[in-house]
VEXDREN-2710 file (C-alpha; in Angstrom, 1 decimal):
% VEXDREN-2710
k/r/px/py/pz
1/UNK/6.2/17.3/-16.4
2/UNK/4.8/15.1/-19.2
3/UNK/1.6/16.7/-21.1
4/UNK/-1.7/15.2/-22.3
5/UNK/-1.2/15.2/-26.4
6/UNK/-3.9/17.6/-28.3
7/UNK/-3.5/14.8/-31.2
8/UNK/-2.4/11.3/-30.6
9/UNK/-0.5/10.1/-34.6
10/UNK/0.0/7.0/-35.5
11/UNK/2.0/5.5/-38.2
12/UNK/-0.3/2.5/-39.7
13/UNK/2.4/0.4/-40.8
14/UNK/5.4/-1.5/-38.1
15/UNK/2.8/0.2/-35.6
16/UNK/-0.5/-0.7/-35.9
17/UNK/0.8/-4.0/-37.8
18/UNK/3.4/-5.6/-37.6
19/UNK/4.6/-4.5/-41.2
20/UNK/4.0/-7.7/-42.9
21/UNK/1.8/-8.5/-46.0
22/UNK/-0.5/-11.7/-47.2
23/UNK/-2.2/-11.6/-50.1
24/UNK/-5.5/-13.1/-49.7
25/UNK/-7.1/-15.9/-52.4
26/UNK/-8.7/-12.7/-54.6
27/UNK/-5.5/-11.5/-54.6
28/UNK/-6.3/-7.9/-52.1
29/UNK/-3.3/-7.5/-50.1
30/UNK/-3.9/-7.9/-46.0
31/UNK/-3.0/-7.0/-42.9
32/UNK/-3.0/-8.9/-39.4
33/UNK/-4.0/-6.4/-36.1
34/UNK/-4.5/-6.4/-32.9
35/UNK/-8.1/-6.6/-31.3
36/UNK/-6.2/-4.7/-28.2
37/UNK/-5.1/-2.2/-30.4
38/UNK/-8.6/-1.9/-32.4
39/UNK/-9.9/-1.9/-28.6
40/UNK/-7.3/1.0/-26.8
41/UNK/-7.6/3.4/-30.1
42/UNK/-11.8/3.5/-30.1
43/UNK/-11.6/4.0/-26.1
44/UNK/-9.2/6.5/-26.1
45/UNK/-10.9/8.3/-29.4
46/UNK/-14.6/7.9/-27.1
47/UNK/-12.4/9.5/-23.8
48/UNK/-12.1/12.6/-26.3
49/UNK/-8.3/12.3/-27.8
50/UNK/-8.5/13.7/-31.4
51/UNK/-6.1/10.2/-33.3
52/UNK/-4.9/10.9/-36.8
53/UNK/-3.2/8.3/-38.8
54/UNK/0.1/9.2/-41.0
55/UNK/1.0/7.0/-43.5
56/UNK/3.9/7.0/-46.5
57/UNK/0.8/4.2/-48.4
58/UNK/-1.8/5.3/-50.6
59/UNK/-3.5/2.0/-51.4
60/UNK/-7.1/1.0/-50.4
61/UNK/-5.9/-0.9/-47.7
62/UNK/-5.3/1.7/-45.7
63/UNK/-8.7/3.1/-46.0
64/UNK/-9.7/-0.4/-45.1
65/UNK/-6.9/0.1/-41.9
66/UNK/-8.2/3.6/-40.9
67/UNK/-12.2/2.3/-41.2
68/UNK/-11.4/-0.9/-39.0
69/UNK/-10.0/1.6/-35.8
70/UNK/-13.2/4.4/-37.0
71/UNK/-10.2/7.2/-37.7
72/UNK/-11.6/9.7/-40.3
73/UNK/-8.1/11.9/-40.1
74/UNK/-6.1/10.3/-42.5
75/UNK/-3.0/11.4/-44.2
76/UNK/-1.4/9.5/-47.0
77/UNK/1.8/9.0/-49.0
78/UNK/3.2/11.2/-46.8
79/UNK/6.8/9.8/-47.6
80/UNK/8.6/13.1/-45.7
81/UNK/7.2/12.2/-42.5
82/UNK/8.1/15.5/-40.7
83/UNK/6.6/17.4/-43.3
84/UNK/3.3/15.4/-43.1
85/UNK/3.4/16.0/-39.4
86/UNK/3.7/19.4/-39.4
87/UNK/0.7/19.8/-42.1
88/UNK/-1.7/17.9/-40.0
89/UNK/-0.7/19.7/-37.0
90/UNK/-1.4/23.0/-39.0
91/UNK/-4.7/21.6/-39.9
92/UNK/-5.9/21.6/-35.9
93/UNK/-4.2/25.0/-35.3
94/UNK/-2.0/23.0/-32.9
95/UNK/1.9/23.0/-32.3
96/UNK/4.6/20.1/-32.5
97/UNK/4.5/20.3/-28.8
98/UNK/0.8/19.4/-28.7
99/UNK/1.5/15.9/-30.3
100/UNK/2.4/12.8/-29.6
101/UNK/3.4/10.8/-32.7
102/UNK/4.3/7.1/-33.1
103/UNK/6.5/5.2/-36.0
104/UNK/8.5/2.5/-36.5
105/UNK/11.1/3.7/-39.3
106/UNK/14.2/5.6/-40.5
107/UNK/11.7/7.8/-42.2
108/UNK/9.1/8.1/-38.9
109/UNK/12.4/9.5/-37.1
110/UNK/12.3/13.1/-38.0
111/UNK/8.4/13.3/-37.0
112/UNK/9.5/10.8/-33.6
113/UNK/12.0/13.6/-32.8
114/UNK/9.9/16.8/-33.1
115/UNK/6.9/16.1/-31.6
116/UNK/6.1/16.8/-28.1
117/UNK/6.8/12.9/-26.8
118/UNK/7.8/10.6/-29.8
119/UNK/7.2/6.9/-29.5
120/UNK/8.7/3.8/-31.3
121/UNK/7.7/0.1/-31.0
122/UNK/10.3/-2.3/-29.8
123/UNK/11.0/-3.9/-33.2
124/UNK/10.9/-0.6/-34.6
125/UNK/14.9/0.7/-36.6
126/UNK/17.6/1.6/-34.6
127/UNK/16.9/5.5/-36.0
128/UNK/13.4/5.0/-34.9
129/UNK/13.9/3.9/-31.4
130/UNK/17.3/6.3/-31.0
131/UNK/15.0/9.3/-31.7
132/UNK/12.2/8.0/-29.6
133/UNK/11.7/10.2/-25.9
134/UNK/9.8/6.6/-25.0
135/UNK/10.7/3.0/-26.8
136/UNK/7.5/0.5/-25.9
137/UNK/7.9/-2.5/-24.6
138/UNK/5.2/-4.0/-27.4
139/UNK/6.5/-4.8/-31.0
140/UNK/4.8/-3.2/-34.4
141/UNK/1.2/-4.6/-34.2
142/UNK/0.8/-6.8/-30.9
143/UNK/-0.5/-3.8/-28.5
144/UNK/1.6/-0.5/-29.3
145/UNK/-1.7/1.4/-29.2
146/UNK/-2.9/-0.7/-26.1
147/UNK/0.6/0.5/-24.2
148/UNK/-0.1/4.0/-25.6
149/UNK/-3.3/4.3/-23.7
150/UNK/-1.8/2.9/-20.7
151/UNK/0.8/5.5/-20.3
152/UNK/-1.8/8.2/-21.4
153/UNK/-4.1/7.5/-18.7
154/UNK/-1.5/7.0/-16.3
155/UNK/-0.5/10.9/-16.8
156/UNK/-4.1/11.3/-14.3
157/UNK/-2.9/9.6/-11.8
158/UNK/-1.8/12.0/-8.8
159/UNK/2.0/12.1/-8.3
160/UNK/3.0/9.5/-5.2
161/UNK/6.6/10.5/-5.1
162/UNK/6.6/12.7/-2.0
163/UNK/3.9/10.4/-0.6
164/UNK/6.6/7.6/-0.8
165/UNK/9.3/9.6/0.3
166/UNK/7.4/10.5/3.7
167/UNK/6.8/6.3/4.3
168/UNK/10.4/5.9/3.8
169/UNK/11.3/8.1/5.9
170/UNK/8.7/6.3/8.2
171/UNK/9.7/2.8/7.5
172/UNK/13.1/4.1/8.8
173/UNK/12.4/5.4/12.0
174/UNK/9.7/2.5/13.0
175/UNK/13.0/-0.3/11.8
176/UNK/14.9/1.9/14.4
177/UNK/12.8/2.0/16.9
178/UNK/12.6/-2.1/16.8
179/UNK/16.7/-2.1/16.6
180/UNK/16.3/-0.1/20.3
181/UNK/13.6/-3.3/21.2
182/UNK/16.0/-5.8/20.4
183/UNK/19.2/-3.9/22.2
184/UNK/17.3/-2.6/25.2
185/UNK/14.0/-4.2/26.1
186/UNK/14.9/-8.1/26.3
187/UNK/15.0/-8.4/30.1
188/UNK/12.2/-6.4/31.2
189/UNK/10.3/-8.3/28.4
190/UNK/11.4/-11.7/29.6
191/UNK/10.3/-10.7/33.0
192/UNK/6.9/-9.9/32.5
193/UNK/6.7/-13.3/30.4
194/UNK/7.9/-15.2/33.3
195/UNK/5.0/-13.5/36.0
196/UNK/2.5/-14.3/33.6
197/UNK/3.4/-17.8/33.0
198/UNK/3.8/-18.2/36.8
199/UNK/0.7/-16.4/37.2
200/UNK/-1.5/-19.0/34.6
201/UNK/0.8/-21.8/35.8
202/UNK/-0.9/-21.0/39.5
203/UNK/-4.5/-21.1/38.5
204/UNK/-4.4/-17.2/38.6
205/UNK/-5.7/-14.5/36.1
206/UNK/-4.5/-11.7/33.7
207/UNK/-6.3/-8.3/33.3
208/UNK/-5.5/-6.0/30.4
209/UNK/-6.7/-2.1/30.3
210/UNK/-6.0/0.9/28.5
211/UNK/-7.6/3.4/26.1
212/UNK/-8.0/4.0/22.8
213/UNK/-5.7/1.8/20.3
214/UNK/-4.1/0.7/24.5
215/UNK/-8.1/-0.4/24.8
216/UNK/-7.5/-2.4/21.3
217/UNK/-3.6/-3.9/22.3
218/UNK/-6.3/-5.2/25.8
219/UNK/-8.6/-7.1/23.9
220/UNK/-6.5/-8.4/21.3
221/UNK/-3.7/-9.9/23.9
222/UNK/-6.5/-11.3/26.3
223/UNK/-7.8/-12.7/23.2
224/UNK/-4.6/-14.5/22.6
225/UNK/-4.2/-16.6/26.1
226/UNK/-8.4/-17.2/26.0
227/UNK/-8.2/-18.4/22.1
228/UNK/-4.6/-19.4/21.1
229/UNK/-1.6/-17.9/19.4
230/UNK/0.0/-20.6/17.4
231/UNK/-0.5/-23.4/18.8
232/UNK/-3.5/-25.0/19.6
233/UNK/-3.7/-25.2/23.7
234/UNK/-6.3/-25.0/26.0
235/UNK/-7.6/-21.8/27.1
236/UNK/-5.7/-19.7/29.7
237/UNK/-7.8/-16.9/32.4
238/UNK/-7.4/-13.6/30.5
239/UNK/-9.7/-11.1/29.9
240/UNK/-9.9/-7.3/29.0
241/UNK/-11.3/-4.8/31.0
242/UNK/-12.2/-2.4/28.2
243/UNK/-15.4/-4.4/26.5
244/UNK/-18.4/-4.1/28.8
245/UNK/-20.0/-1.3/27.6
246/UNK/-22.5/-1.3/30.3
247/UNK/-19.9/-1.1/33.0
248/UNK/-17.6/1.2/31.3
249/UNK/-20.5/3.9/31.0
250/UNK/-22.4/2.9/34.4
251/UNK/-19.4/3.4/36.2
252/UNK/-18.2/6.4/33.9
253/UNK/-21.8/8.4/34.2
254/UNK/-22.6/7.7/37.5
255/UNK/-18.8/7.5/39.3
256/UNK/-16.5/9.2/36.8
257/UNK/-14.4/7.8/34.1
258/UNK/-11.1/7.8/36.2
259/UNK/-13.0/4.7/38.1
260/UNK/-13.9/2.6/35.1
261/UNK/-11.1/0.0/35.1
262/UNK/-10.6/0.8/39.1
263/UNK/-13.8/-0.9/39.9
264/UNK/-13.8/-3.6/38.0
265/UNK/-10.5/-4.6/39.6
266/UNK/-11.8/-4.1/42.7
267/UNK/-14.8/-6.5/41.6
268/UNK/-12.8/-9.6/40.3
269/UNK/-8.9/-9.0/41.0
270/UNK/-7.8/-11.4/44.3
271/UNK/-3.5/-11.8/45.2
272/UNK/-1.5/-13.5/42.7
273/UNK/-3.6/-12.2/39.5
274/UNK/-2.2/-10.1/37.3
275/UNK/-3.3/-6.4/36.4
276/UNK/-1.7/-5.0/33.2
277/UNK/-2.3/-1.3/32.3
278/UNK/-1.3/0.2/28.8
279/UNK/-0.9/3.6/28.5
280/UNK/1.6/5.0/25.8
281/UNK/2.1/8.5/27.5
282/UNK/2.4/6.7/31.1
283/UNK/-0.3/9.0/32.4
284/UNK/-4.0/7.8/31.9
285/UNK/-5.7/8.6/35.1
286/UNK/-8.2/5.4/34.6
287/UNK/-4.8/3.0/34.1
288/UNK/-2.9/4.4/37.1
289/UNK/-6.0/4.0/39.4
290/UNK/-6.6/0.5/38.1
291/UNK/-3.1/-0.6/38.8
292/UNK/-3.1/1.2/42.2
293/UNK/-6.6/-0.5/43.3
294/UNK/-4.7/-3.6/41.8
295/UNK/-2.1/-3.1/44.0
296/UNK/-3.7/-2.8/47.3
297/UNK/-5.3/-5.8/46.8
298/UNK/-2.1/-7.9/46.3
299/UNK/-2.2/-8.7/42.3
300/UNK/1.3/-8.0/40.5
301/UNK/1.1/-5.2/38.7
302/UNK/2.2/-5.0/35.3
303/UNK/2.5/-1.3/32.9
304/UNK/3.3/-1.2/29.4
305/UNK/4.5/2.5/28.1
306/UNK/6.8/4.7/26.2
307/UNK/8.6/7.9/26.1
308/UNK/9.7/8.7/29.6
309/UNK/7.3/6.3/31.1
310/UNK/5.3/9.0/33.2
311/UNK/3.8/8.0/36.1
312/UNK/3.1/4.0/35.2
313/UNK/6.5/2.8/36.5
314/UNK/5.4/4.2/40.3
315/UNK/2.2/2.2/39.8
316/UNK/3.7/-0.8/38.3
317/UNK/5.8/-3.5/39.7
318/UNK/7.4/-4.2/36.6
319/UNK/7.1/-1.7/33.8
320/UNK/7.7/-2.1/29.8
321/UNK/8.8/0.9/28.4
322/UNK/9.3/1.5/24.7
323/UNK/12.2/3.3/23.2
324/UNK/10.1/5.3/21.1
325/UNK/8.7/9.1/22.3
326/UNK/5.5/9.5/19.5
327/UNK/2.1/7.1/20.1
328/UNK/2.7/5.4/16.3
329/UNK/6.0/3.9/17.2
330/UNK/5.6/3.3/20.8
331/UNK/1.8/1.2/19.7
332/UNK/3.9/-0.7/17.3
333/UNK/6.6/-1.7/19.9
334/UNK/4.1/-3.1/22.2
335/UNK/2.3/-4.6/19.6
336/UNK/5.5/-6.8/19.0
337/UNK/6.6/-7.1/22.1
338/UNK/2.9/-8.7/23.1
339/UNK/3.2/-11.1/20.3
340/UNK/6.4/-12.2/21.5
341/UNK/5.6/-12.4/24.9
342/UNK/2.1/-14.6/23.8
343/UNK/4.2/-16.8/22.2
344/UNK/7.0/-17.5/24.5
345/UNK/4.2/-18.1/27.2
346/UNK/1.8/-19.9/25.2
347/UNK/4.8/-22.1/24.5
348/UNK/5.6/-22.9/27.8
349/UNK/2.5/-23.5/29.4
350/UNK/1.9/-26.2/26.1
351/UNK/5.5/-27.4/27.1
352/UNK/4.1/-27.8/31.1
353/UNK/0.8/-29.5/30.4
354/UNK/2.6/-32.3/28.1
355/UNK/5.1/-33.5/30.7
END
């Protein structure tokens, strides 16, 4: 595992500039740099990374250089970069393996080698960037430091690895489980399309219960037929059973909860409409005794499960099952399989009303 540096060293030259000298009109020589470099050293020295420079120069310019990024730890004309290093390491009773240094050159090698993680810019010498554990994507002055920083602070963020393993793994099995949709589920799926197109086509009515996210699959399918799915139609009878929070906790205090989706079947279900109960483990008291009251009073009932399909299928005249056994996978099954059913039956009903 990669370490935070102790000292962060830069070469000034190929690194911090891009190597190249102008001579201005009072004839001082010059240097070009990079306002995202001047920017990524100062943040990096305020975050609390000690920054030394290294440089084989001894001119005034690099006093200039050093003053510009506000780095007081300066060593010059150190031509044997190695040696240099290891003096200024010394210096901050630190180790090789505590720094990270940065050159451009066939003399930075040595130094690029030995320290703890050695970096060289991508214009840098072949002997730089073959002894580099990292080559940058940046070239000598135009954001080495700036791509520095970014890999330092990326060493904070937590490792993802096994994080993105376990989504694989449950990419895969949720794929699968829609590969069993496709093989297995088309006719039953095609059949409840067809009674509930028959059922809107008659002037009839759908009702859709369940709990929890089955409560959430209700309101969002009977939102579907009332509003639209893709194309713009009129409105078709739908509605869920699981958003009147005064009947759901009237008839859940003072009845008991089994009831609340019983009753209100009771209340506005008449023959030919259509009661539709989700319940991924096939057992939900409240669901079955919907569909059962549904039943007596001549609506088609309709369940939509998974795993073994519990008791829904006995309650259900035709019943979806997903070929999936845990709630995740089984949720997303119906989820698709409702979309597709909206928009086979949506089209259709369109199709009707324009001949």
């Amino acid at each position: 595992m990669i370490q935070r540096p102790k000292l962060l060293v830069f070469d000034i030259d190929g690194v911090l500039t891009d190597g190249r000298i102008s001579v201005s009109a009072a004839g001082t020589e010059e240097k070009q740099l990079s306002f995202r470099d001047l920017d990524a050293v100062k943040r990096m020295a305020r975050a609390g990374l000690p920054i030394a420079f290294l440089t084989g120069e001894e001119t005034e310019l690099v006093d200039r250089i050093a003053a510009r990024f506000n780095v007081t730890d300066v060593t010059k004309f150190a031509k044997d970069k190695l040696a240099g290093l290891k003096a200024l390491v010394a210096r901050h009773n630190l180790t090789l393996a505590d720094v990270w240094y940065i050159g451009d050159s066939d003399r930075d090698a040595p130094a690029i080698a030995a320290a703890a993680l050695g970096f060289a810019p991508a214009d840098g010498t072949h002997a730089a960037r073959a002894a580099a554990h990292r080559v940058l994507q940046a070239r000598g002055g135009d954001g080495c430091a700036e791509e520095i920083e970014s890999f330092w602070l990326s060493l904070d963020a937590p490792d993802t690895s096994q994080l993105q393993a376990d989504m694989a793994s449950i990419f895969r099995d949720s794929l699968a489980a829609h590969e069993r949709l496709l093989a297995e589920s088309l006719p039953v799926l095609a059949q409840v399309a067809r009674i509930l197109s028959t059922a809107l086509q008659s002037g009839h009515k759908l009702m859709f219960f369940g709990n929890g996210g089955s409560a959430a699959d209700a309101q969002h399918i009977a939102g579907e037929f009332v509003g639209r799915f893709l194309l713009e139609s009129q409105p078709y009878a739908a509605i869920a059973l699981t958003t009147d929070t005064s009947i759901l906790t009237a008839v859940g205090n003072d009845w008991a909860f089994e009831d609340v989706f019983g009753r209100q079947i009771r209340a506005l279900a008449r023959p030919g409409d259509v009661a539709i109960g989700i319940t991924t483990s096939g057992n939900s008291p409240n669901v079955l005794k919907g569909l059962a009251d549904a039943r007596a009073i001549g609506a088609t009932t309709v369940g939509f499960t998974g795993g073994t399909g519990g008791q829904l299928p006995a309650c259900s005249d035709i019943c979806f099952i997903a070929p999936a056994a845990i709630t995740p996978r089984i949720q997303e099954l119906h989820l698709l399989a409702w979309h597709t059913i909206c928009e086979v039956v949506e089209r259709e009903l369109h199709h009707g009303t324009q001949r």
